[in-house]
C-alpha positions as CSV (number, residue, x, y, z in Angstrom):
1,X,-8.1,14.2,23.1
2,X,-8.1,11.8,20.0
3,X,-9.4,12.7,16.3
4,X,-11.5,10.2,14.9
5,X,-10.5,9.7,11.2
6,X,-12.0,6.7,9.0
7,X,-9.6,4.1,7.5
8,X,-11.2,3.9,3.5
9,X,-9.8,-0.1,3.8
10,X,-10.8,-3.2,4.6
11,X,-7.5,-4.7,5.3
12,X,-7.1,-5.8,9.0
13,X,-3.2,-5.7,8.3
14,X,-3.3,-1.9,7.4
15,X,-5.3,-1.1,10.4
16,X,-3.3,-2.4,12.9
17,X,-0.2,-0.8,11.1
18,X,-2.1,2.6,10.9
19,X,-3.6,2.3,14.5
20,X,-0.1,1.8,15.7
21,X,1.3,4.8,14.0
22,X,-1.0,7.0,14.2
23,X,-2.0,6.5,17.9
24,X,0.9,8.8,19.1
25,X,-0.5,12.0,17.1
26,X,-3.8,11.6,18.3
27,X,-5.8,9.8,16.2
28,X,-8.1,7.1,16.4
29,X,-8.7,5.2,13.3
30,X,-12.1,3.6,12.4
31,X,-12.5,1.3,9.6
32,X,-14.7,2.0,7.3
33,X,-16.6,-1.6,7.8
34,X,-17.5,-0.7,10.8
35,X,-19.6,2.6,9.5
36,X,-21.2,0.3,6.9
37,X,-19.2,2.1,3.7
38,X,-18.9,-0.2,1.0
39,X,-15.5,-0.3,-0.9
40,X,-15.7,2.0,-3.8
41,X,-14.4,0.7,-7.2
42,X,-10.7,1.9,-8.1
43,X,-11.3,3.8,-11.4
44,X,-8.0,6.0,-11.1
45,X,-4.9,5.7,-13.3
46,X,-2.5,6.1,-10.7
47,X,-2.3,5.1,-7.0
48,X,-2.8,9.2,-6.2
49,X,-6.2,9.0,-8.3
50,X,-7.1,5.8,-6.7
51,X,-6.1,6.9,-3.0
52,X,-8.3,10.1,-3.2
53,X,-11.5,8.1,-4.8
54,X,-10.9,6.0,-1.1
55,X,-10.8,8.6,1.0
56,X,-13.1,10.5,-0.4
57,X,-15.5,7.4,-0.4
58,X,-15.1,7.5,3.4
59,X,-15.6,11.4,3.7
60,X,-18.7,11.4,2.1
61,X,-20.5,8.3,3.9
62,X,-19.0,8.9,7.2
63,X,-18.5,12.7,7.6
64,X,-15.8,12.4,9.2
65,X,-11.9,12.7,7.6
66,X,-10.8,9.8,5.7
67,X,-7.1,8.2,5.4
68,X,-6.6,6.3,2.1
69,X,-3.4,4.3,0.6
70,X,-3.3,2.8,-3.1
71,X,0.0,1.0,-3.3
72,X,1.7,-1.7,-5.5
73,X,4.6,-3.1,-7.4
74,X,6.5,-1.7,-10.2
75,X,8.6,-3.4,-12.4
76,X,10.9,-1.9,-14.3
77,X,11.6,-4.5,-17.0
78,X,7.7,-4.7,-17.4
79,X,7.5,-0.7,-17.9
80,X,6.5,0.0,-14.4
81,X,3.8,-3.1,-14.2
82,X,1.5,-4.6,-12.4
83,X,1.6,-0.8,-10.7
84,X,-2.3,0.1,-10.0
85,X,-3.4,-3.4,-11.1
86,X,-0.8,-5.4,-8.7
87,X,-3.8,-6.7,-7.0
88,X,-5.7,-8.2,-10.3
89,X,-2.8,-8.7,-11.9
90,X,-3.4,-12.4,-12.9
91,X,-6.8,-11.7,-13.4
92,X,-10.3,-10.5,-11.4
93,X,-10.3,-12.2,-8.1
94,X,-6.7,-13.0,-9.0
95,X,-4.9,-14.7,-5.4
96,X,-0.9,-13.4,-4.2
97,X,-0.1,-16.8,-5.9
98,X,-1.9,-16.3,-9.0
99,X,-0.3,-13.0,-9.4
100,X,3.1,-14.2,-8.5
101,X,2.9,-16.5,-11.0
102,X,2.2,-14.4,-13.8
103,X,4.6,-12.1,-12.3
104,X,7.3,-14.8,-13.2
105,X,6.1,-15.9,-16.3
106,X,6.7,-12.5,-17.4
107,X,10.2,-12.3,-16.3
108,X,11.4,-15.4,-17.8
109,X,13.4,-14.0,-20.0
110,X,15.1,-10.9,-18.2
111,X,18.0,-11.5,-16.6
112,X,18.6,-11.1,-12.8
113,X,20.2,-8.2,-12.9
114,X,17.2,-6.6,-14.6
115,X,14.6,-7.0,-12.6
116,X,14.8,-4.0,-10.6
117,X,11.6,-3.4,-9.0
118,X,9.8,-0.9,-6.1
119,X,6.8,-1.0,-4.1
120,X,5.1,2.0,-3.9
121,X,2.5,3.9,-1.7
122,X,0.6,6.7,-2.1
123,X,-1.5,7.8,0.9
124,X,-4.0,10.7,1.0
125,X,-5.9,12.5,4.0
126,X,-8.6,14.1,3.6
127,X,-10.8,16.5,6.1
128,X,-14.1,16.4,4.3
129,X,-15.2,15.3,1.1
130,X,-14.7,18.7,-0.7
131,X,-11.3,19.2,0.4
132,X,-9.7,21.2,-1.8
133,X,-6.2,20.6,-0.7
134,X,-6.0,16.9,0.6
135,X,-2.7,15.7,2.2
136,X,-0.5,13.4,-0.3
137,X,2.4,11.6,1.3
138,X,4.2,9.1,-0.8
139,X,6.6,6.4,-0.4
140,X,8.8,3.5,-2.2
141,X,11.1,0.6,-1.6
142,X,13.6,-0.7,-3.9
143,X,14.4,-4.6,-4.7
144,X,14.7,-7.3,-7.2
145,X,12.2,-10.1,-8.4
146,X,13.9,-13.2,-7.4
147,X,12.6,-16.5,-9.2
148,X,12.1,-18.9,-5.8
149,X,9.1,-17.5,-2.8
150,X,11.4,-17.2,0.4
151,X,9.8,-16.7,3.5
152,X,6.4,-16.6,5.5
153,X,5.6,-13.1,6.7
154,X,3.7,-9.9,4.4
155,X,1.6,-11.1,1.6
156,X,1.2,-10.2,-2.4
157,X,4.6,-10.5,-3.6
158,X,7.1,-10.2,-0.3
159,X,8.2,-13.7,-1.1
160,X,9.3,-12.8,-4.6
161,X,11.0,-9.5,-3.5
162,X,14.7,-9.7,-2.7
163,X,16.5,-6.7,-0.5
164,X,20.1,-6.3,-0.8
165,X,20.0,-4.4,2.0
166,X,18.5,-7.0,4.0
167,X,20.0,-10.2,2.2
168,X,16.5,-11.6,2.2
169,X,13.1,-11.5,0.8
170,X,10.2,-8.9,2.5
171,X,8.4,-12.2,3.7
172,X,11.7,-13.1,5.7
173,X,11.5,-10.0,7.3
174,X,10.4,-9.3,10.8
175,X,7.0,-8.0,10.8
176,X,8.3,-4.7,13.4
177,X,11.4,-4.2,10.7
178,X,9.6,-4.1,7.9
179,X,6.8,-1.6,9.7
180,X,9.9,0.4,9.6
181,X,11.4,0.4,6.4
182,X,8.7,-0.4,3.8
183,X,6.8,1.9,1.2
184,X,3.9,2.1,3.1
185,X,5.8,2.9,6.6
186,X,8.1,5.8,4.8
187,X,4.4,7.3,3.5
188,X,2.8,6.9,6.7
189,X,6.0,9.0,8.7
190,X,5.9,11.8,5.8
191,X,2.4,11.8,6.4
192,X,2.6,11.7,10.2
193,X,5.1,14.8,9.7
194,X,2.3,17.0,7.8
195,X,-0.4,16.5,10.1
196,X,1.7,17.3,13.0
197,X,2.6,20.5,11.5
């Protein structure tokens, strides 16, 4: 027997990354389009304050429990910037290339060595809108800004972020390798852990 649980997103990406995971402890995501619940606006000041507005968005129009990730890039020559506003971060209704380019304008002067950066996730499950202790599972992944886009696969930044790990960019990364190793895959198995507790 399956859980129904609604994904606060509208991101077709995220689903089928969530439905995938998930599906193995039993639940059965629904996006949140699909119950008519309009996104809600991100008013938080961290990706934890932003996660829990989501979910419990989706708790309170659906009834049902709500999953809900906030994630972005942190730089740490740019004291932890874009962070919450890696989305907008060239602007409202900024696009990945707008944001990239900003992104390097900002970095012209810092040195390769110091531009040290993470993407972060913060995802948070909640059983009912009043929950008064929701689930936060959180994860990151470590690279570098590199100056040149490499690669076709991910979106946002990927082409910008170099893994030494990898010897490549995320967007030169196999879509099943990086559902592995990225920020949002190492929240979603912490989380995965918790509810199967």
């Amino acid at each position: 027997m399956s859980t129904k649980v609604v994904l606060a997103s509208g991101n077709a990406g995220k689903l089928r990354e969530f439905t995938q995971m998930l599906k193995p402890v039993g639940i059965q995501l629904l996006p949140q389009a699909e119950l008519n619940i309009n996104e809600v606006p991100e008013t938080g000041l961290t990706f934890v304050e932003n996660a829990l507005i989501k979910a419990r968005n989706a708790c309170e129009h659906s009834g049902l429990p709500a999953i809900a990730d906030d994630s972005g890039l942190e730089v740490d020559a740019l004291f932890g910037a874009p962070g919450i506003y890696s989305a907008r971060f060239g602007g409202d209704g900024a696009s990945d290339d707008d944001n990239n380019k900003k992104l390097l304008a900002e970095l012209t002067d810092t040195p390769a060595s110091e531009r040290t950066a993470r993407y972060r996730a913060c995802l948070v499950f909640m059983r009912h809108a009043d929950d008064p202790v929701p689930i936060i599972a959180e994860g990151h992944w470590d690279g570098l800004i590199v100056d040149e886009a490499r690669g076709e696969h991910g979106f946002g930044y990927d082409p910008y972020f170099w893994l030494d790990s990898h010897d490549c960019t995320a967007a030169e990364l196999d879509p099943d390798i990086k559902n592995q190793i990225s920020h949002r895959a190492l929240a979603l198995q912490t989380l995965i852990k918790r509810l199967s507790r």
